[in-house]
C-alpha positions in Angstrom: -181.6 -6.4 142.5 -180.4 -3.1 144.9 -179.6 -0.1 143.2 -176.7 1.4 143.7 -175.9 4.7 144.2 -173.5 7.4 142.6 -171.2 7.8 145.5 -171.1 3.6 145.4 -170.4 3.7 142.3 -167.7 5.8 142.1 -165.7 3.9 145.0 -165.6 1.0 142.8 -164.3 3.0 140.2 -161.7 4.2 142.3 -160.9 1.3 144.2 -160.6 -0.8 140.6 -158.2 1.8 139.4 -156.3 1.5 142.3 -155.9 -2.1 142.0 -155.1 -2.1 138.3 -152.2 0.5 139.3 -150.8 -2.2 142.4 -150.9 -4.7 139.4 -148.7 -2.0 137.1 -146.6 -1.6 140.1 -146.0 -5.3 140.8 -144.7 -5.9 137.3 -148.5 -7.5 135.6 -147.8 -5.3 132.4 -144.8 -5.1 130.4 -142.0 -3.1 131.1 -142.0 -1.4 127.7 -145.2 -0.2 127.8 -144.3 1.6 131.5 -141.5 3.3 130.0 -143.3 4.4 126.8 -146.3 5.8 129.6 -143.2 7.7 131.2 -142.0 8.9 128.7 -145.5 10.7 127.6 -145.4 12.0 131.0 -141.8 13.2 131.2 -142.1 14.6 127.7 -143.6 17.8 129.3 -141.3 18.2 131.5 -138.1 20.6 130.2 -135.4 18.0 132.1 -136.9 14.4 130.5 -134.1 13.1 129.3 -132.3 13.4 132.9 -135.4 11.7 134.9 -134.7 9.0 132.2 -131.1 8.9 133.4 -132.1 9.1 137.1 -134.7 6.4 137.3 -132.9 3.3 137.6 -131.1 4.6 140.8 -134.5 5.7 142.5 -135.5 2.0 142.4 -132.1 1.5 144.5 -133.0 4.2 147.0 -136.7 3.2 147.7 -135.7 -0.6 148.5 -134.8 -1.8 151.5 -132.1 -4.5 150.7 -128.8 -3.2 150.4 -129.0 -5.6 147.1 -130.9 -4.2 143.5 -132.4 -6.5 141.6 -130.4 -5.5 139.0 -127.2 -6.8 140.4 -126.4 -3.1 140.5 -124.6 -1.9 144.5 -126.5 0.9 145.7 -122.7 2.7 146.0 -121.8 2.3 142.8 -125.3 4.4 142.0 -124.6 7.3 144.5 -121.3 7.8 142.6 -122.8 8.2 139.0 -125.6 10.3 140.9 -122.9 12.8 142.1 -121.3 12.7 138.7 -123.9 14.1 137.1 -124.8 16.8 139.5 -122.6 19.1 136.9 -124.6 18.2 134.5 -127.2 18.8 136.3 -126.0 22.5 137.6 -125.3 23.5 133.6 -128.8 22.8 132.2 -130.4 24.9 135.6 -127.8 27.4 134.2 -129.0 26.9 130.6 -132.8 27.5 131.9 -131.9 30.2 133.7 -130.3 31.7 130.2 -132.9 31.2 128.7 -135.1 32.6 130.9 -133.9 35.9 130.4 -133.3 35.4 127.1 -137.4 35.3 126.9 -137.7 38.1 129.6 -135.3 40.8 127.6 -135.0 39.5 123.9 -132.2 40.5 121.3 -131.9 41.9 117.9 -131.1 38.9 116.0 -128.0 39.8 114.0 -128.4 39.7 110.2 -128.4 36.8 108.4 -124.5 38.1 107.1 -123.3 38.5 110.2 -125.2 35.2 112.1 -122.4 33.0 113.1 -121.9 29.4 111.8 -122.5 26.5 114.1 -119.1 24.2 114.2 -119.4 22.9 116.9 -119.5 18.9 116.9 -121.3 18.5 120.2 -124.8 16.9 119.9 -126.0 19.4 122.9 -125.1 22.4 120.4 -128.3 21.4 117.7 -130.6 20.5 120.9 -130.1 24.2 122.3 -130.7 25.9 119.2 -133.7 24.1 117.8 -134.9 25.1 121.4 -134.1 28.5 120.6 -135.8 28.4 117.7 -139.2 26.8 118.9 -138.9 26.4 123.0 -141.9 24.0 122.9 -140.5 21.1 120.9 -139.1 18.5 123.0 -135.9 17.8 123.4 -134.4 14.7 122.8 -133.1 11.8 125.1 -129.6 12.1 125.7 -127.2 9.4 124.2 -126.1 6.5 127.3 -122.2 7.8 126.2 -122.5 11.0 128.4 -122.2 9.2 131.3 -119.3 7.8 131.1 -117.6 10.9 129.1 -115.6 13.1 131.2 -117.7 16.5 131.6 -116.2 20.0 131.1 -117.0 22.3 133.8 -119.9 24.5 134.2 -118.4 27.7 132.7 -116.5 26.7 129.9 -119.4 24.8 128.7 -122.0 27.8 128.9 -118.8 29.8 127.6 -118.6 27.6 124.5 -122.9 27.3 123.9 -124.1 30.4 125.1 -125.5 32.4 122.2 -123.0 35.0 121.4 -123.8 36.8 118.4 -120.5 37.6 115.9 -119.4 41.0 115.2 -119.7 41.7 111.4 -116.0 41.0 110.0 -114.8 44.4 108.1 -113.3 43.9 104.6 -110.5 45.8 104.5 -109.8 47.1 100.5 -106.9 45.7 99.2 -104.3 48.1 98.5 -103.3 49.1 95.3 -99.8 47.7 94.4 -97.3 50.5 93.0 -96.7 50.1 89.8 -93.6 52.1 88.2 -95.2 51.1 84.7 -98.6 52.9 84.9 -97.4 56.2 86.8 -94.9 56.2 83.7 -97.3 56.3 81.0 -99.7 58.3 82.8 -95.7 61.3 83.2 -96.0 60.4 79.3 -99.2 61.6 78.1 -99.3 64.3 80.3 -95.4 65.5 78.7 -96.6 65.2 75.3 -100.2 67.1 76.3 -98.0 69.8 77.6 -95.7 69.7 74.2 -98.5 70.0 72.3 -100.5 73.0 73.6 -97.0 74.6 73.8 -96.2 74.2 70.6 -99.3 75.6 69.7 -99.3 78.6 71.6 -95.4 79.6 70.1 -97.1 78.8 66.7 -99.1 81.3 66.9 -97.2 83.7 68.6 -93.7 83.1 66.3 -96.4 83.5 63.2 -98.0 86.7 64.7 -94.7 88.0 65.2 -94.1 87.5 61.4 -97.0 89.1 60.6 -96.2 92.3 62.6 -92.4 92.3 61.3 -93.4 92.0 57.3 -96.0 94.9 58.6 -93.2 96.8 60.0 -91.1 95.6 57.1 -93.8 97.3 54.5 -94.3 100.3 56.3 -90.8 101.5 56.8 -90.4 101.2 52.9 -93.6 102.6 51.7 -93.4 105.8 54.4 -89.8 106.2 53.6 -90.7 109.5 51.6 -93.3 110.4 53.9 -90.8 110.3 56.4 -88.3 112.7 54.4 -91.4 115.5 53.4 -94.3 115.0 55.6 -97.7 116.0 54.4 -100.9 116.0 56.2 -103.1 113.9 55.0 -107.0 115.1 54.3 -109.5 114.5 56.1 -111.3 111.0 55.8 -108.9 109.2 54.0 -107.2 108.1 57.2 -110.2 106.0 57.6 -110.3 103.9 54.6 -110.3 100.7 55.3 -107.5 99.7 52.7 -104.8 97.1 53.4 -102.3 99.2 51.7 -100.9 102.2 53.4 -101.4 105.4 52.2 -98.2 107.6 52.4 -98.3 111.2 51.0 -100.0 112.9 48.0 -99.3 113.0 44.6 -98.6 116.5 44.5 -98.1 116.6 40.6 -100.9 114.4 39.7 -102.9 116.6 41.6 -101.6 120.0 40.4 -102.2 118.7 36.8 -105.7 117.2 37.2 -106.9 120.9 39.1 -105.7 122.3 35.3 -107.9 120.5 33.5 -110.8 122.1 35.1 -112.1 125.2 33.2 -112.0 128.0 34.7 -115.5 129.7 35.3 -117.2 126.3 34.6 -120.5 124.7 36.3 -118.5 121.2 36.3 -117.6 120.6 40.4 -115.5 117.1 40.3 -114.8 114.7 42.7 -111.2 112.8 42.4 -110.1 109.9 44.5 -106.6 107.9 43.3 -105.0 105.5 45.0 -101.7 103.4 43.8 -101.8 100.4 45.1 -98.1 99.5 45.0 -96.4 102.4 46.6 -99.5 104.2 48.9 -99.7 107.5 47.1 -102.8 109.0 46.6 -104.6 111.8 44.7 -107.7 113.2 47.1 -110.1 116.1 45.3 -113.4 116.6 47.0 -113.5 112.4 47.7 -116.0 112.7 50.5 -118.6 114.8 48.2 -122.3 113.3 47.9 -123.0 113.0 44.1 -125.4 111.5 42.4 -124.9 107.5 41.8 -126.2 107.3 38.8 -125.3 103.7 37.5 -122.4 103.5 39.4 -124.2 102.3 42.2 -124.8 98.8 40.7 -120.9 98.1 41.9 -121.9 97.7 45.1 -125.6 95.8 44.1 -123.0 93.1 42.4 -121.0 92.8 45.4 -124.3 92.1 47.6 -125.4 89.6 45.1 -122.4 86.9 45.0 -122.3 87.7 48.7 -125.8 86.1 49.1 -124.4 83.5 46.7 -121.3 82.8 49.1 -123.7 82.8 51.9 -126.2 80.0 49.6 -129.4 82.4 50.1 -129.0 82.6 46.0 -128.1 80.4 43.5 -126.4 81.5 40.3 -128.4 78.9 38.3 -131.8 80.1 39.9 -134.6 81.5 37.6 -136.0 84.8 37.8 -138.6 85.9 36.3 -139.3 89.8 35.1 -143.1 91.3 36.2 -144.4 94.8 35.2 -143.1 97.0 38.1 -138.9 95.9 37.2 -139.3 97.0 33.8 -137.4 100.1 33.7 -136.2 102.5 31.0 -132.7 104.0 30.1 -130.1 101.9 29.3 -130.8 97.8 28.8 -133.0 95.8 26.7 -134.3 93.4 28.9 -137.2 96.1 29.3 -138.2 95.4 25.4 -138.9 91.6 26.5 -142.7 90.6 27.6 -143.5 90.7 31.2 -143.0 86.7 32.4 -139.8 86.6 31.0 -137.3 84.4 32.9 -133.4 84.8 33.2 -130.9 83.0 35.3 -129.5 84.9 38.5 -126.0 85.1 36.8 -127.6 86.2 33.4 -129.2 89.2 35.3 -126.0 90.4 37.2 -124.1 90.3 34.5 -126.9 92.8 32.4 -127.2 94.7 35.0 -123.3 95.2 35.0 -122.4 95.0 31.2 -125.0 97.0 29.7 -125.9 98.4 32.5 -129.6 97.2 32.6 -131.7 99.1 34.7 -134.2 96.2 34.7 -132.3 93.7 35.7 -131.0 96.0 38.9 -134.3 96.3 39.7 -135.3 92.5 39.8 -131.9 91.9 41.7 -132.6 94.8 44.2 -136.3 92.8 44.8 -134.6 89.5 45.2 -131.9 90.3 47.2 -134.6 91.9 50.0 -135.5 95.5 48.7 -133.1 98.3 49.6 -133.7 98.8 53.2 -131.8 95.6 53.2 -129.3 96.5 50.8 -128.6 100.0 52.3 -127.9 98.4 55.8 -125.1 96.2 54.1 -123.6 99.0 53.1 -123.3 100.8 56.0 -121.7 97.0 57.4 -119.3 97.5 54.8 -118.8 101.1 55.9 -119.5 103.4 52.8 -121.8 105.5 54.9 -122.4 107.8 51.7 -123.7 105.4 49.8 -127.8 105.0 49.7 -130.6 103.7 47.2 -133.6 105.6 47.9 -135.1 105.1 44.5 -135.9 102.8 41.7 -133.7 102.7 38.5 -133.0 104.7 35.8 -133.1 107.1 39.3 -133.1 110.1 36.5 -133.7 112.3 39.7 -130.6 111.5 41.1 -131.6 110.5 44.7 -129.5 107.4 44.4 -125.8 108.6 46.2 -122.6 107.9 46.6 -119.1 109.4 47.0 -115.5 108.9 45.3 -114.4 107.8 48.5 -116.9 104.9 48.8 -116.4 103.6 45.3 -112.6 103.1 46.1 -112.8 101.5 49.5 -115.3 99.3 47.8 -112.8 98.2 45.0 -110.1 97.8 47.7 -112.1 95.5 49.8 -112.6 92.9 46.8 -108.9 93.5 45.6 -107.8 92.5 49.0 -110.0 89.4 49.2 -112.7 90.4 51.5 -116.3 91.0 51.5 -116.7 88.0 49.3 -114.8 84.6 48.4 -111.7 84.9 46.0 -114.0 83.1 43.5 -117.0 85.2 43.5 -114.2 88.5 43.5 -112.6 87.1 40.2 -116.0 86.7 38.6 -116.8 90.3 40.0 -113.6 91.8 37.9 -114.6 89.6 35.0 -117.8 90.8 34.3 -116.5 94.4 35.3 -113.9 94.0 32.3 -116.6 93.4 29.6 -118.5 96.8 30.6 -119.4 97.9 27.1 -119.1 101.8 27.4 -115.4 102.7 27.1 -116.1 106.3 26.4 -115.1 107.5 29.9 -112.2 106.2 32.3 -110.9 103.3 29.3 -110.5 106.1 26.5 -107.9 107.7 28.6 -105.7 104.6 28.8 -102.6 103.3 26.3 -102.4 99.8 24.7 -102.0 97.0 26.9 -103.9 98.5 29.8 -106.6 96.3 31.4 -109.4 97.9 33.4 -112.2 96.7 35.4 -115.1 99.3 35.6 -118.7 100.5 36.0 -120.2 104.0 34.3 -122.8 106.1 35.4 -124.6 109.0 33.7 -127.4 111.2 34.1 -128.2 115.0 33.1 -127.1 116.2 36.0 -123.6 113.8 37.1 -121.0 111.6 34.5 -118.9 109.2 36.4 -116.6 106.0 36.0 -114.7 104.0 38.8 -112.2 101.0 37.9 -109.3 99.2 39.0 -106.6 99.6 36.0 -103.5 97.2 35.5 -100.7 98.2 33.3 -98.3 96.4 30.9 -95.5 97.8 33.5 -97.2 95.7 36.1 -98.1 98.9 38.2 -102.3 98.8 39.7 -104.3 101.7 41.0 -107.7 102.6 41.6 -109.2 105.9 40.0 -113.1 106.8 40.6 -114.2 110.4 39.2 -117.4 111.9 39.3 -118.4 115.0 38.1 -121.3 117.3 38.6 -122.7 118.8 35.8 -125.8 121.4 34.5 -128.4 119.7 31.6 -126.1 116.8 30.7 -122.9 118.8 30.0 -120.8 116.6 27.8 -118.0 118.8 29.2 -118.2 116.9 32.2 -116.9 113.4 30.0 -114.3 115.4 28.5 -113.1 115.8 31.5 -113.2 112.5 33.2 -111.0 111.1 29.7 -108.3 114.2 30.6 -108.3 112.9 34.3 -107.5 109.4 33.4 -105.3 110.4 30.2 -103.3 112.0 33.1 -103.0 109.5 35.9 -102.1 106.8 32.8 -99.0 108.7 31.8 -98.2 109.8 35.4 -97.6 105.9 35.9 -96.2 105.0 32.6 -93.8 107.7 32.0 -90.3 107.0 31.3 -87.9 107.5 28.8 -89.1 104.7 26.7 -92.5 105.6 26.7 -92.4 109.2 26.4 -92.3 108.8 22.6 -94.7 106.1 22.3 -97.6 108.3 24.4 -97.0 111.2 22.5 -98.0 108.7 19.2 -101.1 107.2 20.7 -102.5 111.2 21.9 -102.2 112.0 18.0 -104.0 108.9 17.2 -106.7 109.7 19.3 -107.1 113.8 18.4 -107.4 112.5 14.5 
């Protein structure tokens, strides 16, 4: 058997496939399976579903006999052909769209501001899934769009072309007036305004009070002053008192000068002060002397101060050691080193006895006397100073006359300390055991509040004294004196014998102080 060659071979193959297409073409296989075959072929091809639609008539153009097998006039196809040719002009349009689309992309709008697809046409969900993928095919048409009327080419692109939504703008709603709100809010600002008002002429009207009762006080305690003026000294002007200190006691003065000796060593120092009317006595009230004990009037204050303030507490325990004990007056310094006592218990030693120990352990606690010292100068008695330890029997320990009263005057008046911690101040002051100085000099019924001092070289008392008559003054003397001059206590009994009378004489009580002088001399 011949061999046949390659190029033999291959017409066969080619003239078989030829034949098996003639036999497609003259209707040997099924129709179906030619139009599923097209329809892979056409699938590639962006305008399938319209060959679909135009095949049937190219059957009627390529025969000869003016009759279709189909039954179908070859007019009556020419007509639906030019029908469609708008349809046909929009999707060239559409490509063309699209095209460009491709060629200069958009932004695609945010997924607030993409607009919604209502449209009902079935053409509207072909366009955009090929928007979304261009590759997918597009689906055969439906037979109705043949026989629907067609828009023209504009207003359809008009109604599917792609135009992107402007983002709609909320516009706030506006707040409605309401009479009710702005009402209230007139309201609360009214009574605000009412109430810092009212404050403000509170405080003014009761300012104004004050200054009028001042003015009041002053016009009838300087009513004398006004009819004799004297000067005043110098320094007392600058006591910090509340009352107001009018002229001198010309008399009381005159009389206290007589009871110094004449050609004596005693040099005293003389500050009186009534407390109702403002008169004053003033004898060498700014002098330095020595403190002696008086200065544990002021070491009291600074004590219920700190007990005000909570740095001590009156129940707290202290406890005597070897460098308080002290000689002189007291007997805490016959007790054993170790030897506890209450705050209060100590204070009121110090005070009523006049316990040098217990000033030194209260000096210690309260924080030495550099700390002391610089409360006094606060409390301005700039003469007053400890520089020493008690019993002080060299007499660095000073103060003035001056000092001692503007001390007194500042706890009668309620400062420095509560009211509470002054009354207990002027209690323990009242049970002060020696009574041989300032008290001796006083009549029945007369209530003072005091603290003595001696040493060799100065003997001094200050106090506040009320009288049965209701009239108050504060007196402090102290006198200087050689080798512990008993002269010098004479003197300060004379000096308070004298102010009591000056402020209890009357025709009543003439005869009555003239009774209780004799009492005394026997």
């Amino acid at each position: 058997m011949a061999q046949r060659s390659p190029r033999h071979l291959s017409l066969i193959s080619s003239s078989d496939s030829r034949s098996r297409e003639s036999q497609s073409r003259n209707g040997s296989q099924p129709t179906s399976r030619r139009r599923r075959r097209q329809r892979r072929t056409s699938s590639s091809q962006p305008f399938r579903f319209l060959n679909g639609l135009m095949k049937p008539f190219g059957r009627f153009k390529s025969s000869k006999s003016p009759n279709s097998p189909s039954g179908f006039p070859l007019g009556d196809a020419s007509q639906t052909a030019e029908s469609l040719k708008p349809l046909v002009s929009q999707l060239r349009q559409r490509q063309q769209t699209r095209e460009q689309q491709q060629q200069h992309p958009r932004t695609p709008p945010s997924r607030r501001n993409r607009p919604r697809q209502t449209s009902g046409s079935p053409i509207t969900p072909l366009i955009t899934n090929n928007r979304r993928n261009p590759n997918l095919p597009a689906p055969p048409p439906s037979r109705s769009l043949s026989r629907r009327p067609l828009s023209s080419p504009s207003s359809t692109l008009s109604s599917q072309s792609p135009v992107y939504a402007r983002p709609r703008v909320t516009k706030k709603p506006k707040r409605r007036f309401s009479p009710m709100i702005y009402g209230a809010r007139l309201l609360i600002l009214g009574v605000g305004i009412g109430v810092i008002s009212g404050t403000v002429l509170s405080v003014l009207s009761s300012l104004g009070r004050l200054g009028s009762s001042a003015a009041t006080s002053n016009a009838n305690l300087g009513l004398e002053s006004q009819l004799e003026a004297t000067p005043t000294p110098v320094g007392v002007e600058t006591l910090p008192l509340s009352v107001q200190l009018n002229q001198e006691i010309k008399t009381v003065k005159q009389q206290i000068l007589a009871l110094t000796p004449e050609n004596s060593d005693l040099k005293p120092g003389v500050l009186l002060v009534d407390l109702d009317t403002g008169g004053y006595v003033d004898i060498n009230s700014e002098s330095a002397f020595a403190a002696a004990s008086t200065i544990k009037v002021p070491i009291l204050v600074a004590f219920f101060q700190a007990v005000d303030e909570g740095k001590i507490s009156l129940n707290e325990v202290l406890t005597m050691e070897d460098q308080h004990i002290a000689g002189g007056s007291g007997d805490m310094q016959y007790q054993s080193a170790g030897t506890e006592y209450t705050a209060l218990e100590t204070a009121t030693k110090m005070i009523v006895i006049s316990d040098n120990t217990a000033t030194n352990m209260l000096i210690e606690r309260l924080g030495g006397a550099e700390f002391i010292n610089q409360k006094f100068l606060d409390w301005g008695l700039h003469n007053t100073v400890i520089r020493d330890v008690l019993p002080d029997l060299r007499g660095t320990n000073k103060t003035t006359p001056k000092d001692l009263v503007n001390l007194l005057t500042q706890l009668n008046q309620g400062g420095l300390v509560s009211m509470k911690s002054r009354d207990r101040i002027f209690r323990i002051m009242e049970k002060t055991e020696n009574d041989s100085l300032l008290a001796s000099g006083l009549g029945r019924g007369a209530i003072i509040a005091h603290k003595t001092g001696n040493l060799k070289s100065v003997s001094g008392d200050v106090g506040l004294i009320d009288l049965p008559n209701g009239k108050r003054y504060l007196l402090a003397v102290l006198v200087e004196r050689n080798d512990d001059d008993s002269a010098a206590e004479s003197l300060i009994r004379n000096i308070s014998k004298t102010v009591y009378e000056s402020f209890t004489r009357s025709p009543e009580t003439e005869t009555e102080s003239t009774e209780d002088s004799e009492v005394e001399e026997n």
